[in-house]
Backbone as CSV, one residue per row, in Angstrom:
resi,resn,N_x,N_y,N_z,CA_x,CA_y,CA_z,C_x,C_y,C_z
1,UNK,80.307,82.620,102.146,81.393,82.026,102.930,81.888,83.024,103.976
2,UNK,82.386,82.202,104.920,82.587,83.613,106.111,83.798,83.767,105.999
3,UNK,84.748,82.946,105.994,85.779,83.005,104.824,86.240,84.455,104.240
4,UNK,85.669,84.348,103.259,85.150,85.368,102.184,84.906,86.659,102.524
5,UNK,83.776,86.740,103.529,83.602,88.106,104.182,85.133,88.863,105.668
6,UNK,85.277,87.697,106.192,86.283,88.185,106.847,87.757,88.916,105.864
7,UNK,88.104,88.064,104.277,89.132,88.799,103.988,88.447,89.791,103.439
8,UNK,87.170,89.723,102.872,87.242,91.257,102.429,87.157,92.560,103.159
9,UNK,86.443,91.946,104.525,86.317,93.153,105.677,87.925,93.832,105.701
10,UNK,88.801,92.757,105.772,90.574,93.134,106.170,90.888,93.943,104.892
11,UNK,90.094,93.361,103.630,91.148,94.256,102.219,90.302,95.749,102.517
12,UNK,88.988,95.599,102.531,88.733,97.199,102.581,89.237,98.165,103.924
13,UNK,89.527,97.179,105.146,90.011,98.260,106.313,91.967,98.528,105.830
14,UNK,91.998,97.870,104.613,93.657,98.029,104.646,93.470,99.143,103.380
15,UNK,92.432,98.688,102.422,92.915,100.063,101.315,92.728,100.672,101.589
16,UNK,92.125,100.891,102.674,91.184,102.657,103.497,92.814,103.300,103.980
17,UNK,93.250,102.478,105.107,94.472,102.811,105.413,95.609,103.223,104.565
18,UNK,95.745,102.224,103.493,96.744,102.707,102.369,96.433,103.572,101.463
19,UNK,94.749,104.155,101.345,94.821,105.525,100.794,95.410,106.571,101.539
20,UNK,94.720,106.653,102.185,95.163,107.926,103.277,96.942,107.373,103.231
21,UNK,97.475,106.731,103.736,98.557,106.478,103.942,99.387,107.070,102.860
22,UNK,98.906,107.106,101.040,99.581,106.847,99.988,99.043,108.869,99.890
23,UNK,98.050,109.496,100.266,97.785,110.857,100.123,98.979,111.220,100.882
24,UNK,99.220,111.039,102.434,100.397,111.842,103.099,101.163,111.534,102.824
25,UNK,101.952,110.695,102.176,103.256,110.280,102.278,103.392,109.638,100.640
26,UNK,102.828,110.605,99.699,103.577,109.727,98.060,104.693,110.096,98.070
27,UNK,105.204,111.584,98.379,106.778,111.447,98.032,107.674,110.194,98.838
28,UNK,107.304,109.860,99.761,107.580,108.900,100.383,107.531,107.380,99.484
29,UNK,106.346,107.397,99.317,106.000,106.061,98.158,106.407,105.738,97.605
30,UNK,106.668,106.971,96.583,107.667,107.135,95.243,108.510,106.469,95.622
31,UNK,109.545,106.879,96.497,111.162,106.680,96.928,111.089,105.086,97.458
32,UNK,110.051,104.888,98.168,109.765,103.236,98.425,109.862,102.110,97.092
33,UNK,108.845,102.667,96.010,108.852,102.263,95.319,110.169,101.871,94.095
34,UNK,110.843,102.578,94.089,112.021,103.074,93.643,112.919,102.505,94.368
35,UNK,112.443,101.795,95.120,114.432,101.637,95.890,113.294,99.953,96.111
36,UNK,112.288,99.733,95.491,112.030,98.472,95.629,112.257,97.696,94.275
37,UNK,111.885,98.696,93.452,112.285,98.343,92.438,113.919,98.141,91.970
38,UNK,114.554,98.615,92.368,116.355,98.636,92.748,116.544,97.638,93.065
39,UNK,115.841,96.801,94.384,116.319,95.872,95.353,115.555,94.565,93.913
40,UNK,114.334,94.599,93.338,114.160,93.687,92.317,114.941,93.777,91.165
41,UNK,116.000,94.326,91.058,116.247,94.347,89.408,117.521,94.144,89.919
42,UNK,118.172,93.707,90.825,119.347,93.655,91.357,118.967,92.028,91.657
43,UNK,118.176,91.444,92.270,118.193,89.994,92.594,118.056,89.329,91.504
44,UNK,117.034,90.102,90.280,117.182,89.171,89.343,118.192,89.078,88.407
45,UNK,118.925,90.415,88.458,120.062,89.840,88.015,120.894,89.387,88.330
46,UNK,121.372,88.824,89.554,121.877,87.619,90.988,121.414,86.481,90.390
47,UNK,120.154,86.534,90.444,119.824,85.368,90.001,120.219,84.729,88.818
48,UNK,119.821,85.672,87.809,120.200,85.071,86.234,121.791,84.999,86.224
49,UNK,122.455,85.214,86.977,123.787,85.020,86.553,124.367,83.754,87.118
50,UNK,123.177,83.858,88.425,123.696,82.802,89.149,123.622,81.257,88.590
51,UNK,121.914,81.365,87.173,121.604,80.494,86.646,122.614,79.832,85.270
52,UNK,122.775,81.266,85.235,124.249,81.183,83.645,125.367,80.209,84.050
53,UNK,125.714,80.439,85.874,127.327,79.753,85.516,126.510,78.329,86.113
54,UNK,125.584,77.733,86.749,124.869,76.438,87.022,125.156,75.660,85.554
């Protein structure tokens, strides 16, 4: 499928990028990761509360 070959051409030119990307910049990552995880554990608990008083 050409399909098929076009996304995988895009996933391997993006993990290429996000290695290198994730070598210079993990302390960076880390802190991404971490303040993404913040921003998820904060909506879901928005959410679930929001579902409690429904």
């Amino acid at each position: 499928m050409i399909i098929e070959d076009i996304l995988f051409s895009v996933y391997q030119a993006f993990s290429d990028d996000l290695f290198i990307w994730l070598r210079s910049d993990i302390a960076l990552i880390f802190n991404y990761r971490y303040q993404l995880c913040k921003f998820v554990t904060a909506f879901v608990r928005a959410y679930a509360a929001a579902m409690t008083k429904s």
